[in-house]
C-alpha positions in Angstrom: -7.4 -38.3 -38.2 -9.2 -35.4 -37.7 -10.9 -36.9 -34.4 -7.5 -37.6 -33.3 -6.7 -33.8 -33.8 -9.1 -32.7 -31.9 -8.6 -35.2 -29.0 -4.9 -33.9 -28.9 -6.1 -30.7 -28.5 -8.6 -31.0 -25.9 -6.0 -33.2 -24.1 -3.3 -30.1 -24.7 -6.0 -27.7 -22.8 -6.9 -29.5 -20.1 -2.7 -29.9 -19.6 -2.5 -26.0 -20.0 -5.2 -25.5 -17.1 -3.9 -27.9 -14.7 -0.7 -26.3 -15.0 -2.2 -22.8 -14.6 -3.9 -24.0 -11.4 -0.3 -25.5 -9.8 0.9 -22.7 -11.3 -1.0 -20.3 -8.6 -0.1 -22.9 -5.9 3.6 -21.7 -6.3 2.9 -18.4 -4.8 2.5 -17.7 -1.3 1.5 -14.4 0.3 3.0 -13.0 3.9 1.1 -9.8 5.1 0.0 -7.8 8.1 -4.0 -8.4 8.3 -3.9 -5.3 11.1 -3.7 -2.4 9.3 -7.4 -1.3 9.0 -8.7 1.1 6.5 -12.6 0.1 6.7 -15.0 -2.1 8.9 -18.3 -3.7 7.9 -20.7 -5.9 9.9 -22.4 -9.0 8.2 -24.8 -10.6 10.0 -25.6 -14.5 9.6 -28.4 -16.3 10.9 -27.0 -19.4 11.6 -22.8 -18.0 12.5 -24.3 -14.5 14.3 -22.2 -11.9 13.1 -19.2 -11.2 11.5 -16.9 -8.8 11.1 -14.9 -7.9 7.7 -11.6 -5.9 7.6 -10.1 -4.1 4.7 -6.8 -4.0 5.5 -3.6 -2.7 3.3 -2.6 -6.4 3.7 -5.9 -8.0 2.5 -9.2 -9.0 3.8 -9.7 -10.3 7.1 -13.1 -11.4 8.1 -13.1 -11.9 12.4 -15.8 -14.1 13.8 -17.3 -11.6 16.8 -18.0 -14.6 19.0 -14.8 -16.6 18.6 -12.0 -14.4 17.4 -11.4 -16.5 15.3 -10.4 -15.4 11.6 -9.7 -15.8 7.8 -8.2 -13.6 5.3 -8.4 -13.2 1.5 -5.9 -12.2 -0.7 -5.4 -12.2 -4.7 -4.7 -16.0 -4.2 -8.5 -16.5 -3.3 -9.4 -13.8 -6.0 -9.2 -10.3 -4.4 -7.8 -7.8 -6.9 -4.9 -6.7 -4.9 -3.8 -7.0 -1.0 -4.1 -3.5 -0.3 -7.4 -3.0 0.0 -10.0 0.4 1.0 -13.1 0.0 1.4 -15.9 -2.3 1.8 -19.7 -2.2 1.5 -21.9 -5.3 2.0 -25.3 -6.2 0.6 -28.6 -7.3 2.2 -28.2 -10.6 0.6 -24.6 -11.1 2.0 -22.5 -9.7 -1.2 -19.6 -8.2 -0.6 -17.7 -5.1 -1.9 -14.1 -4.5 -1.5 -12.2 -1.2 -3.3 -8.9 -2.1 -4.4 -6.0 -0.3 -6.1 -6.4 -2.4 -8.8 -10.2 -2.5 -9.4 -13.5 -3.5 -7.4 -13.8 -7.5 -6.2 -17.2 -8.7 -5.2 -17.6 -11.9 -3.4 -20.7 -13.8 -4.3 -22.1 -16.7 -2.9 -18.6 -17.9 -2.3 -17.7 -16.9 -6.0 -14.9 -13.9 -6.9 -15.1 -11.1 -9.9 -13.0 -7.8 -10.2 -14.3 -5.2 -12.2 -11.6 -2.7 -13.3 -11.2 0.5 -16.2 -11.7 -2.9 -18.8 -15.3 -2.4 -17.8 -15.8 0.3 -17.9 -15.0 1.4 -14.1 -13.7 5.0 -13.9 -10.4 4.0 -12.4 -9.1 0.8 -10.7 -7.8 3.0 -7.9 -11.8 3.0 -6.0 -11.5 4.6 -2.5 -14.9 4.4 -1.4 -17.8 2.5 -2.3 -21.9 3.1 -1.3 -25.0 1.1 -1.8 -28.1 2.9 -2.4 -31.8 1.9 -1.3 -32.3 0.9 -4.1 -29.5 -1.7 -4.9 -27.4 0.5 -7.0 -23.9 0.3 -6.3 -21.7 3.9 -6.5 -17.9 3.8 -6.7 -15.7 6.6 -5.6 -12.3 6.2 -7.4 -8.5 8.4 -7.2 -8.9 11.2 -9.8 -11.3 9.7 -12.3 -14.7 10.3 -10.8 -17.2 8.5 -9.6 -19.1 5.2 -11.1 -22.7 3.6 -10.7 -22.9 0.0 -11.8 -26.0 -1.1 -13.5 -26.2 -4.9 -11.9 -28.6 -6.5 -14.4 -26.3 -5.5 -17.3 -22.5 -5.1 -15.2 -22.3 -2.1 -17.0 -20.4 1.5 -15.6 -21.8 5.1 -15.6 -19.2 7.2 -14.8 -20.3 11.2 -13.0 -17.1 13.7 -13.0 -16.2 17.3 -12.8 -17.8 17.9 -16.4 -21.6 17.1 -15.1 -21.0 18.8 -11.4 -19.1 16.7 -9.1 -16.6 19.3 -7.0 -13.4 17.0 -7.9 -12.7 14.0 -9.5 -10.8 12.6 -6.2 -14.0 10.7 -4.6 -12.3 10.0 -0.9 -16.3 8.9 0.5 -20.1 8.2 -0.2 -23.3 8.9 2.0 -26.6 8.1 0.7 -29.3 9.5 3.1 -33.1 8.0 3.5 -34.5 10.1 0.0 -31.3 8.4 -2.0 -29.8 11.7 -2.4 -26.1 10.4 -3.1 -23.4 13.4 -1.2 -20.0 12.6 -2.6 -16.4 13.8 0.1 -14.5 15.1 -2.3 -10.7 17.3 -2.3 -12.6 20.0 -3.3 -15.3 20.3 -1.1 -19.2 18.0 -0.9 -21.2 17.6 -3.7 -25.0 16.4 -3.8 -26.7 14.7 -6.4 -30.8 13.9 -6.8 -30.6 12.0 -9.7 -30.6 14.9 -12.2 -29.4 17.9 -10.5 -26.0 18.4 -8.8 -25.3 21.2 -6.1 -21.7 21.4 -4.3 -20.7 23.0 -0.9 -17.2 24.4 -0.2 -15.9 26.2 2.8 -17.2 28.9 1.5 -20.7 27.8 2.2 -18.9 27.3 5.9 -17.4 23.3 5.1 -14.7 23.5 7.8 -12.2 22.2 4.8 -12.4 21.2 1.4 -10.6 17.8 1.7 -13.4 15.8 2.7 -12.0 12.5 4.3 -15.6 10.6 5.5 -19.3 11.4 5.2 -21.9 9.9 7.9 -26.0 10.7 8.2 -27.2 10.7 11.4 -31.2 9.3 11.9 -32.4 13.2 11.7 -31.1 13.5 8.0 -27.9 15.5 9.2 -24.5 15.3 7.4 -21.5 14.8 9.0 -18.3 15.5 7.1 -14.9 14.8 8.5 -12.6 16.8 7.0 -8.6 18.1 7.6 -9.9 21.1 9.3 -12.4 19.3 11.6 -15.4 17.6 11.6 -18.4 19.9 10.1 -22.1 19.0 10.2 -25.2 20.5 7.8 -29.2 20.3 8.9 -29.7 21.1 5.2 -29.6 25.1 5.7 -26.6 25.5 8.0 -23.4 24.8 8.8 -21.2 24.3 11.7 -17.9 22.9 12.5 -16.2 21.5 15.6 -12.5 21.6 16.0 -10.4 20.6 18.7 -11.1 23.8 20.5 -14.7 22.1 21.1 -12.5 19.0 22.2 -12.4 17.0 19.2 -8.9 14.6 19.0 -7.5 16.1 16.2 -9.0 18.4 13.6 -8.0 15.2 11.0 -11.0 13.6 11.2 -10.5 9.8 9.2 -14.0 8.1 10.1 -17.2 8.7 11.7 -20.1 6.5 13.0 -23.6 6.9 14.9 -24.1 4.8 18.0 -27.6 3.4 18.7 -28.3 6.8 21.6 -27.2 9.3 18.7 -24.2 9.8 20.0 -21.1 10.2 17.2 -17.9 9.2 17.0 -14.7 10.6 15.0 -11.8 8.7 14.6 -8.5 11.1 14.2 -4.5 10.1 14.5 -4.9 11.2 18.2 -7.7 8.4 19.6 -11.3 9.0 18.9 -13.7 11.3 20.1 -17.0 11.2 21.3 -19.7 13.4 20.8 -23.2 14.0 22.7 -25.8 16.7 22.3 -28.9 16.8 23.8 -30.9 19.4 26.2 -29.3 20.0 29.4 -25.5 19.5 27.7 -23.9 22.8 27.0 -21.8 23.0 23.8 -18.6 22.3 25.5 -17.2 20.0 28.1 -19.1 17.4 28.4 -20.3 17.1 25.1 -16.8 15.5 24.8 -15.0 12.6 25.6 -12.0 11.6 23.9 -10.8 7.8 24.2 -6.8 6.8 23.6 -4.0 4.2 23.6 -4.4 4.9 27.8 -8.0 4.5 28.1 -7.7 0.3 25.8 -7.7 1.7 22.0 -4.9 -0.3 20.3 -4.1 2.1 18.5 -4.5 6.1 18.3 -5.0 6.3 14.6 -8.0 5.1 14.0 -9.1 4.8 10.5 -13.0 3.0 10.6 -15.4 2.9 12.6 -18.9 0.6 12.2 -21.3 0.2 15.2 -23.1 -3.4 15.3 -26.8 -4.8 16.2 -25.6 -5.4 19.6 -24.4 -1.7 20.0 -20.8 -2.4 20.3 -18.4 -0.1 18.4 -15.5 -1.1 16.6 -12.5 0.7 15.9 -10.2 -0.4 12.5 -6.9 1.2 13.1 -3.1 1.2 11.9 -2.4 -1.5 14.4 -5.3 -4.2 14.8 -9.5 -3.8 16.2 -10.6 -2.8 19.4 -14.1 -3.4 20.4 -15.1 -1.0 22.8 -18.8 -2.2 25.3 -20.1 -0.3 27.7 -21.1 -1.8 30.8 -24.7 -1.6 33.1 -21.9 0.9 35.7 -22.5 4.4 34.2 -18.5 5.4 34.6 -17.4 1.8 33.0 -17.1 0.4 30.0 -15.0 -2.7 28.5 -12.4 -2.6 25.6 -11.3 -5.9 23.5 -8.2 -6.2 21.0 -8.2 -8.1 17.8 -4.9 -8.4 16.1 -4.1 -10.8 13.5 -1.2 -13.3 14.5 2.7 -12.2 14.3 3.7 -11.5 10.6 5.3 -8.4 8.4 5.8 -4.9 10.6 4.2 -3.5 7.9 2.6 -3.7 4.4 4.3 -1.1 2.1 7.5 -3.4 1.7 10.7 -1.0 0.0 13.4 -3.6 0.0 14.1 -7.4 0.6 17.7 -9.1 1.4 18.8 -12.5 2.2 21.6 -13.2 4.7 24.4 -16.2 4.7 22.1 -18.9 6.4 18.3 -17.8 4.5 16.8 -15.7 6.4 15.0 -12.8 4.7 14.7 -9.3 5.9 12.3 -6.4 5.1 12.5 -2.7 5.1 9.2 -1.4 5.7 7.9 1.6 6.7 7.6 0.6 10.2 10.9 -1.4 10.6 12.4 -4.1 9.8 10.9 -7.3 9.5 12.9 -10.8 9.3 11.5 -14.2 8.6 13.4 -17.6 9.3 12.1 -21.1 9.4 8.6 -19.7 9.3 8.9 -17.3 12.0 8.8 -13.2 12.0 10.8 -11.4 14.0 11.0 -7.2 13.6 13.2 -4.4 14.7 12.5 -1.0 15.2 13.7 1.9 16.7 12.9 0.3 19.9 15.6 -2.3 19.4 18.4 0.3 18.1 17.4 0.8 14.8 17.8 4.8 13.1 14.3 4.9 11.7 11.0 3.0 11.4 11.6 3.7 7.9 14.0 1.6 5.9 14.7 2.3 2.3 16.9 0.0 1.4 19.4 -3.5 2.8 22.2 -4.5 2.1 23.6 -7.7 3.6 27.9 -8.1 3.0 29.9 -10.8 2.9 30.7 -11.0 6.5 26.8 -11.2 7.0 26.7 -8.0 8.4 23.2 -6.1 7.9 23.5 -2.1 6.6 20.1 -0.6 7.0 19.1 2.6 4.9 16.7 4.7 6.8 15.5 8.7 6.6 17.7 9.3 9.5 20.8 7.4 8.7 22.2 4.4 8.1 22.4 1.6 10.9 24.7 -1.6 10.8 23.8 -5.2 12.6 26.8 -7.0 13.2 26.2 -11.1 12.1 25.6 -11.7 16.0 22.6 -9.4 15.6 22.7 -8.0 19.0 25.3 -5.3 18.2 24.0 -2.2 16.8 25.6 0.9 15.7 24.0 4.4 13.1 26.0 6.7 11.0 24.7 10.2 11.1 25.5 13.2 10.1 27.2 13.7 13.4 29.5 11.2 11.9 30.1 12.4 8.8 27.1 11.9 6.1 26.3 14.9 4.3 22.3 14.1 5.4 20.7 11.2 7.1 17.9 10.8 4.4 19.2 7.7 2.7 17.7 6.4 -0.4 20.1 3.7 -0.8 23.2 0.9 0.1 25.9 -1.3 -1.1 29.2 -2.9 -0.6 31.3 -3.0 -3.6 34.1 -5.9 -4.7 36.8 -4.0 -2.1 34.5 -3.7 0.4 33.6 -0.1 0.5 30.0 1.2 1.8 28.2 3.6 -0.7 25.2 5.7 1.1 23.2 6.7 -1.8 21.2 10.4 0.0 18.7 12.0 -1.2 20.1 15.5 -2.0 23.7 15.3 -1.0 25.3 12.9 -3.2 27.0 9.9 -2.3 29.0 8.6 0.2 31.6 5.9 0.5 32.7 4.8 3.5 36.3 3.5 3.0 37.9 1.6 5.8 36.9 4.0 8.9 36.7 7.4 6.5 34.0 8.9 5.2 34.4 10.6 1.6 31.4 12.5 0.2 30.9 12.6 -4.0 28.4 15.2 -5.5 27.2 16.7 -8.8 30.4 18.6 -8.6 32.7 15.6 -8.9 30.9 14.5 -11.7 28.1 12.3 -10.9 25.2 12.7 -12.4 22.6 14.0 -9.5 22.6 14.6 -5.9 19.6 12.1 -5.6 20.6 8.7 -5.6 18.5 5.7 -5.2 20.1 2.4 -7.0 23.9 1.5 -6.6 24.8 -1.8 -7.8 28.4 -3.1 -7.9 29.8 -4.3 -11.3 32.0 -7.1 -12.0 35.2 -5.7 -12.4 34.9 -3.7 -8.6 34.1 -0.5 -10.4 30.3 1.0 -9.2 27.4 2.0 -11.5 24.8 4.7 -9.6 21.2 5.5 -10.8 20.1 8.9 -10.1 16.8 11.4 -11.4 19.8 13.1 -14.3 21.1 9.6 -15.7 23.1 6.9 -14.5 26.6 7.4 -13.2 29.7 4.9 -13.5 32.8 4.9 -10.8 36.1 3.8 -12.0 39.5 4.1 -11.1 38.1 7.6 -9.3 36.3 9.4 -12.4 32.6 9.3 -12.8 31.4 8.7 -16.9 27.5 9.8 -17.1 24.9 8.1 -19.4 21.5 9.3 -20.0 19.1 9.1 -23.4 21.6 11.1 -25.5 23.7 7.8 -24.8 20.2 5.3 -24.7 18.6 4.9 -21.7 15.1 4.7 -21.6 14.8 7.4 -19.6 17.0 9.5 -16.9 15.3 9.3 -13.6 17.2 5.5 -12.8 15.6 3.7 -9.6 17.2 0.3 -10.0 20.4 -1.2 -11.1 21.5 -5.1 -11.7 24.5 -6.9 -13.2 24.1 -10.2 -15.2 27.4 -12.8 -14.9 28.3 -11.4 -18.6 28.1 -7.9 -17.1 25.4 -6.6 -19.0 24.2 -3.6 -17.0 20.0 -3.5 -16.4 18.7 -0.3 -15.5 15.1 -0.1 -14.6 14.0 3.6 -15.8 10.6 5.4 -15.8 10.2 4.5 -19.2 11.3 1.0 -19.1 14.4 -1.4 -19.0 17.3 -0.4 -20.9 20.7 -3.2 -21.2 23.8 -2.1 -21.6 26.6 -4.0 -23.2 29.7 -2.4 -22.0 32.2 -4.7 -24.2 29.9 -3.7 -27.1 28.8 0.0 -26.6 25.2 -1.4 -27.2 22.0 -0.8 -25.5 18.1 -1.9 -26.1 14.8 -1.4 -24.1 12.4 -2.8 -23.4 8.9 -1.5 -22.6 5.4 -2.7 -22.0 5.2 -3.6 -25.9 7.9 -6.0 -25.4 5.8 -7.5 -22.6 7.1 -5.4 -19.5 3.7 -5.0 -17.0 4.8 -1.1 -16.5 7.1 1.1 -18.2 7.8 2.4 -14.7 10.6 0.0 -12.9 11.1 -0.1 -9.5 13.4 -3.4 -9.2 15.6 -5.7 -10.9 16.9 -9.0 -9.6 18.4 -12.0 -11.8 19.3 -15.6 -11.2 22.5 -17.2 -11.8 21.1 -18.6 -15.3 20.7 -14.6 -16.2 17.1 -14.9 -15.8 16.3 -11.1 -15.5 12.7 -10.4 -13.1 11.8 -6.9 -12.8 9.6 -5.3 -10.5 7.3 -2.4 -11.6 5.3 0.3 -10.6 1.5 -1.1 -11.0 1.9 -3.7 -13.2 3.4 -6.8 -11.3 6.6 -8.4 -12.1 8.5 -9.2 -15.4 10.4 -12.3 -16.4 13.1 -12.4 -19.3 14.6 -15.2 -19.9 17.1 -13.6 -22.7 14.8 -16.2 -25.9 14.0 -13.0 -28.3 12.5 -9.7 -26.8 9.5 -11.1 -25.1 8.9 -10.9 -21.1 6.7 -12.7 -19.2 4.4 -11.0 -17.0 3.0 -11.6 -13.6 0.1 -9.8 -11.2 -2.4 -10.3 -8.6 -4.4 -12.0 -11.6 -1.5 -14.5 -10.5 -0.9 -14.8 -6.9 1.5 -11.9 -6.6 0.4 -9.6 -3.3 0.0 -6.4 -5.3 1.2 -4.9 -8.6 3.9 -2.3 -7.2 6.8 -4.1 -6.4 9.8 -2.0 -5.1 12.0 -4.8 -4.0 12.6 -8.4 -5.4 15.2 -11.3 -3.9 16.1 -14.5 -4.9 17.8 -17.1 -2.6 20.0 -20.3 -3.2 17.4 -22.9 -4.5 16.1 -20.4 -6.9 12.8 -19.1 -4.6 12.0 -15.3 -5.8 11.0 -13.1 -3.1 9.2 -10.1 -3.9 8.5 -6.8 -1.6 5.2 -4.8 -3.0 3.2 -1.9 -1.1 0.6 -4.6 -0.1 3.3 -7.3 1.4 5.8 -10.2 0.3 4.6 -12.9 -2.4 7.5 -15.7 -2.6 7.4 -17.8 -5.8 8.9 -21.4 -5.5 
């Protein structure tokens, strides 16, 4: 009997395994592999080199030769999709700084370290390997951490044993192992047992420290918001864009094989020579742009490979820049992943009449149908690159929130047309939109109330007619045509043209309201900074739920539920949340999972029951 037992059981494990493996299958991941934040070069004896991208949309590794590429996401085991940095081994083993903890790939094999153990923070911005194999982290606000390899174990260095600030933004090790740490609050230097920090005082150009580089001679380079400063080890001095720097935002540097260095800034990247015979201006300075072949003029990485070539990570894809044997010539090369999401940091996610899905982003709008991507911006007639919020009415007409007003797409989608506040809005900053039962439009704005536009007739509501803030960001229409707004001072309910406020005193979770749903009952969700409050209207009752009940996050961003009253919520850093109404326990899912990345501001779910979900580090759709 008892060997029965225990055959059942194995059985029932190996059954809960499989089913965790399909289980990932479900999820697929859409995001945009060409917005760069770091480079790194891998060489490979026998496939040359490669290139590896840390993008806000994953991992992309190019082959030089080829152009051909591959990218990682959580699927394959990277913590999250939006990724910083990267630093690779001698041995081929690969770094990548995530917003939710450090992966390493290792002989084809995934682990993510995170604050579990014992990493400073998950949010690591910048990551350095010293001569002698140690491995230095620099995370958001919590320090900076050395991994002991043979034992996986953390030793975390902050403000309380000499580090300038706790926000570690880059690491340069120089040929002694001297670690100098880019800090917001200036550089700081550590030997090993002593710590010694530099601040514009000591003549930094500025104390936000954005990338460190050390040249051959032992000279640090610091780009910084105020330009780009260098220090011999006595002195320093700072170039700005009088010396004919780009732009005095200086986002990466690099050393080219003749000494010469290069900044990348928002406005191209610059070039800089000195040698005897070159005077300190002029010609000491070349700066390349969008004109000259860069893809793009913000360029955020720079790495230089064994061949010489420098490569250039920016917001919008690679360039490769070669010079050629003709002194005035030289030969530029795009690499751009194929057509996909405008942009990573997804807001908000609608589905029209016939299925098609379409994205807010913060660089447009971005639809997909039938597995193609199409994307609108301002180019095409939209208000604003960035769109807050969709709404999608019953005559399939799209209404766009953006920061400069609120555009409308007729169901042809060729007609466009933008409210204003030339037309009437009390502001063009719109946080959110909807149609009620009656078919009026309600602009949600971000200091000015809201507004409803009633056949052609604008009408503005404010704190002064009884709503409960100026700052709107949910609206959700109820059941009965009446309208339910979330605000930062409570959430507000439109009937019959009187607002009623609720807030904690009444028993919401909290007052600042940034998403709003309504199950077929009419229960009212409201996802809160401090959780998910219900409200049953019919019975004056409400209940919360936080992270003890199951939620990832206390901190809501989205709601969405099914027709069965399935209720998913989206939260801020700890993936999504499934309730299916059986007691007070949710469900929760993260990258750990499949998802893209653990903020997710937007979720959708179409007619066969497919949930589509809008994060900072792209969509993840769940069958």
């Amino acid at each position: 009997m008892l060997k029965k037992q225990l055959v059942l059981w194995l059985v029932l494990l190996l059954a809960l395994g499989a089913c965790e493996k399909l289980s990932k299958k479900e999820w697929t991941i859409y995001s945009n592999g060409n917005q760069v934040t770091a480079l790194a070069v891998e060489a490979s004896d026998s496939q040359g080199e490669y290139l590896w991208a840390a993008t806000s949309g994953g991992v992309v590794r190019w082959n030089k030769g080829t152009g051909e590429y591959v990218k990682y996401t959580p699927l394959d085991g990277l913590a999250s999709n939006r990724v910083a940095c990267i630093a690779i081994e001698s041995d081929g083993t690969k770094w990548f700084g995530t917003v939710s903890g450090v992966s390493r790939l290792q002989d084809e094999e995934w682990r993510t370290f995170t604050v579990e153990d014992g990493l400073a923070s998950n949010m690591v911005q910048t990551i350095a390997i010293g001569i002698d194999g140690s491995k230095w982290f620099g995370t958001y606000g919590s320090g900076v951490s050395l991994l002991d390899s043979k034992t996986n174990s953390f030793t975390t260095y902050t403000t309380a044993d000499g580090l300038a600030s706790n926000d570690v933004r880059c690491i340069a090790i120089d040929k002694k192992g001297v670690k100098w740490f880019g800090t917001s609050r200036g550089v700081s230097r550590f030997d090993g047992s002593s710590w010694k920090s530099y601040t514009t005082t000591d003549g930094l150009a500025s104390n936000q420290v954005l990338c460190m580089a050390i040249d051959t001679d032992g000279v640090v380079w610091c780009g910084t918001t105020g330009g780009v400063s260098r220090f011999d080890g006595t002195n320093w001095v700072t170039y700005t864009t009088s010396d004919g720097l780009a732009s005095d935002t200086v986002w990466s540097i690099a050393a080219d094989k003749d000494g010469r260095k290069w900044f990348g800034t928002y406005r191209g990247v610059s070039r800089f020579e000195s040698h005897p015979g070159l005077s300190a201006q002029g010609p000491n300075w070349t700066t390349y742009t969008t004109a000259d072949g860069l893809v793009h003029n913000d360029v955020r990485s720079i790495v230089v490979d064994s061949e010489g070539n420098i490569w250039f990570g920016t917001s919008a894809g690679i360039s490769r820049f070669s010079e050629l044997t003709s002194v005035h010539s030289s030969n530029w090369t795009t690499f751009i992943t194929a057509d996909s999401l405008v942009s990573n940091r997804v807001l908000s996610v609608a589905i029209d009449a016939e299925g098609k899905k379409w994205f807010g982003t913060y660089g447009g709008v971005s639809t997909f149908d039938k597995g193609r991507w199409r994307t609108y911006t301002q180019a095409d007639g939209l208000a604003s690159n960035f769109v807050q919020s969709i709404f999608i009415d019953s005559k399939d007409v799209k209404w766009i929130a953006t920061d400069n007003g609120v555009s409308v797409l007729d169901k042809s989608e060729r007609q466009w047309r933008t409210f204003t506040d030339v037309d009437g809005l009390p502001q063009n900053k719109i946080l959110s939109v909807a149609v009620d039962l009656r078919g009026i439009r309600w602009f949600g704005t971000s200091d000015m109330g809201v507004t409803a536009l009633i056949g052609r007739k604008l009408k503005i509501f404010t704190a002064g007619h009884g709503l409960a803030s100026n700052r709107v960001w949910a609206i959700a229409a109820d059941i009965d045509s009446s309208v339910w707004f979330g605000t930062t001072a409570g959430v507000s309910h439109f009937e019959d043209g009187n607002f009623t406020t609720y807030t904690t005193a009444d028993g919401l979770a909290a007052n600042r309201v940034w998403a709003i749903a309504v199950d077929s009952k009419g229960n009212k969700w409201f996802g809160t900074d401090a959780g998910v409050t219900r409200f049953n209207s019919q019975q004056g009752s409400w209940t919360t739920y936080t992270t003890a009940n199951g939620l990832g996050a206390n901190g809501i961003l989205s709601i969405a539920i099914e027709s069965n009253d399935v209720v998913w919520v989206g939260t801020y850093g700890g993936g999504v949340s499934r309730f299916d109404g059986h007691g007070d326990r949710w469900k929760t899912y993260t990258t750990a999972d499949g998802l893209a990345d653990n903020w997710v501001s937007a979720i959708a779910i179409d007619s066969d029951g497919t949930k589509w979900f809008a994060t900072y580090g792209g969509v993840s759709k769940l069958k």
